[in-house]
Structures are given as C-alpha cells and as structure tokens.
C-alpha positions as CSV (number, residue, x, y, z in Angstrom):
1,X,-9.4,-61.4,39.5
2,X,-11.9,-59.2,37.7
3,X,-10.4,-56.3,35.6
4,X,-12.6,-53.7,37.3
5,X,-10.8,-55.0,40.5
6,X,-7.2,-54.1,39.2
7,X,-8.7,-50.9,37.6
8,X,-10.2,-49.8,41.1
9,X,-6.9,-50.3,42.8
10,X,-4.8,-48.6,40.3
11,X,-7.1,-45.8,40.4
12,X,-7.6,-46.0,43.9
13,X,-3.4,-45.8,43.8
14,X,-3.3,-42.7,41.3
15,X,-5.5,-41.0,43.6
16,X,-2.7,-41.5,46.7
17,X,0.1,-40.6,44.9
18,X,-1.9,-37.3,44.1
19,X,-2.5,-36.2,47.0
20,X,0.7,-36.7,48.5
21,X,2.3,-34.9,45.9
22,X,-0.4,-31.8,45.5
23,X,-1.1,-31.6,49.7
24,X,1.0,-28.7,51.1
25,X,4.4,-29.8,52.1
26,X,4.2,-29.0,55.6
27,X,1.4,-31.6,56.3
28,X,4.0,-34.5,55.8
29,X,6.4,-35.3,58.9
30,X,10.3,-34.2,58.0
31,X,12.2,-36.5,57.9
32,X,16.5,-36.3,57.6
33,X,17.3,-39.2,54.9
34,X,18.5,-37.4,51.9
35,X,17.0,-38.7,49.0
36,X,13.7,-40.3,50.7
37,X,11.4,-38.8,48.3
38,X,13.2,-39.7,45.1
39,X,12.7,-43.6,46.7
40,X,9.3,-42.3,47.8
41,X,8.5,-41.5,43.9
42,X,10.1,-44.5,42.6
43,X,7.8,-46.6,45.2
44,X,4.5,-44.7,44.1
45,X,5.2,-45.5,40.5
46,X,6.7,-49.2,41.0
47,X,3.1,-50.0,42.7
48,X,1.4,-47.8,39.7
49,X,3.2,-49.1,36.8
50,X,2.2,-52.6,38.4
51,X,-1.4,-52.2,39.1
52,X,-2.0,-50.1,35.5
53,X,-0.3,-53.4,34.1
54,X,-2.5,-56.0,35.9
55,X,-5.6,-53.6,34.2
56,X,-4.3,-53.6,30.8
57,X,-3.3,-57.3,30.6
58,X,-6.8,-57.9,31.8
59,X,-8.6,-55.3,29.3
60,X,-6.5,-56.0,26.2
61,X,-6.8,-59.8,26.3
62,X,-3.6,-60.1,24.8
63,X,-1.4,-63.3,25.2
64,X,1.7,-60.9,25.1
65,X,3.4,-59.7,28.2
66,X,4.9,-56.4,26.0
67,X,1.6,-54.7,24.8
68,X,-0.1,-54.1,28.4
69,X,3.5,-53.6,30.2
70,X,4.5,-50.7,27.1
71,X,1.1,-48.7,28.0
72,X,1.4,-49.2,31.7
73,X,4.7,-47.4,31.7
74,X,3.4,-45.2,29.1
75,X,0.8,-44.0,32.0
76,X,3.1,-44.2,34.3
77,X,5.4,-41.5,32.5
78,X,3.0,-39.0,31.8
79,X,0.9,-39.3,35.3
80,X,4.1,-38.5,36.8
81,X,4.6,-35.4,34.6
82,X,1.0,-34.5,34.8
83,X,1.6,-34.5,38.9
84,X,5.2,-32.3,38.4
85,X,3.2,-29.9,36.3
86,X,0.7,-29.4,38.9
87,X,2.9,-29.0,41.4
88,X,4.5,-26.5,39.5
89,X,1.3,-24.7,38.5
90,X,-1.2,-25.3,41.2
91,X,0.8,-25.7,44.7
92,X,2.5,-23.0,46.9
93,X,4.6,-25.0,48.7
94,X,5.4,-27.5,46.1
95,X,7.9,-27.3,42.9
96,X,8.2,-29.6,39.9
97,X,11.2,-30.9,39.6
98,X,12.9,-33.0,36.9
99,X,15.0,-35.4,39.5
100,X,11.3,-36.8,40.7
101,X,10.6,-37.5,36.9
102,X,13.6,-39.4,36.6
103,X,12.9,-41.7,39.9
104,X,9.0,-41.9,38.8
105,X,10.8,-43.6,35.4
106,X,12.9,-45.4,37.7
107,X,10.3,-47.2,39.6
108,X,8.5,-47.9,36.5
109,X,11.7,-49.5,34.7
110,X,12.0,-51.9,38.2
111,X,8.4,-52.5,38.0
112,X,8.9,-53.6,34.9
113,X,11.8,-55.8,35.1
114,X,10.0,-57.4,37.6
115,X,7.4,-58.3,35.8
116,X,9.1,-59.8,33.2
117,X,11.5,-61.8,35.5
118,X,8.3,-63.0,37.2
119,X,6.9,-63.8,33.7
120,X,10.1,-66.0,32.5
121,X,9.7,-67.7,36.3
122,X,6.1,-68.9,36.2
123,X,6.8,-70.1,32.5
C-alpha cells in the first residue's frame, strides 16, 4: 500500500479520537461498565499506534522494525496528552485525567507487542 494511504487513515484516525474526546460528554450514550472508557482509550490508541507505525515504516524506508514502531508510540504518547490537555483547557464538560494517559500508553504498549509478535511470525 501506498504511504499516503496509511498516512490518510492514521490521520483520518487522530481526527476520531479527537472528537470523541473534545465533543461534550452528554452527546455520547451512558453506558454502566465501569472502566469502558479506559478500554475505549486503550482501543483508540492500539488502532493509532498501529496506523502511525504502518506510515513511518513506509516513510522511513528502514529495514528495522524498532525505528518506525519507537516514533509511532512516541506520537502516540504525546497526542494522547495533547487531547487530556484540551480537555482540560478547552471542554466544559470534559476533564483531563491522568488514568486515560495511562490506558492511551496501554494500548500503545499492546499495539506494539503485537506488532512485533506479528513481525517474529511472518519471519
């Protein structure tokens, strides 16, 4: 696939996590299963983590799996502080808070132990 194909989709990804973050909390459906946005978060940054890493393998050429994977987490982590600090600054209805940090790093860690376990599989 073409690298403007994997950069479209991981911007095209960004854009949905922002604006379920930033959107005012009473536009989202309640739902009763503690903990659902912390899985939420990791989700939205397993997929980001993923797609930035598809983009950066394809940009930096690189025959190394570490190089691409280190900056797509890299993005990952500070897009996910860059949305808390929004929240925090910009949204009446939202808060920043440290616990969505920590399952943003979460998905990013599973997103990349699963690339690397897919990496060791196809060699």
């Amino acid at each position: 696939m073409p690298k403007q194909l994997f950069f479209g989709m991981a911007l095209f990804w960004a854009g949905i996590i922002a604006f379920f973050c930033l959107i005012k909390s009473s536009t989202i459906p309640a739902v009763s299963i503690p903990n659902l946005d912390k899985a939420v978060h990791a989700f939205f940054h397993f997929v980001l983590t993923l797609l930035w890493f598809l983009f950066f393998q394809k940009q930096m050429k690189v025959k190394s799996v570490f190089k691409p994977l280190y900056s797509a987490v890299l993005f990952s982590f500070f897009y996910g502080i860059g949305i808390e600090i929004m929240q925090g600054l910009f949204t009446a209805t939202r808060s920043a808070d440290v616990l969505d940090v920590l399952a943003n790093v979460t998905g990013a860690i599973l997103a990349s132990v699963t690339i690397l376990v897919l990496k060791k599989i196809i060699k």
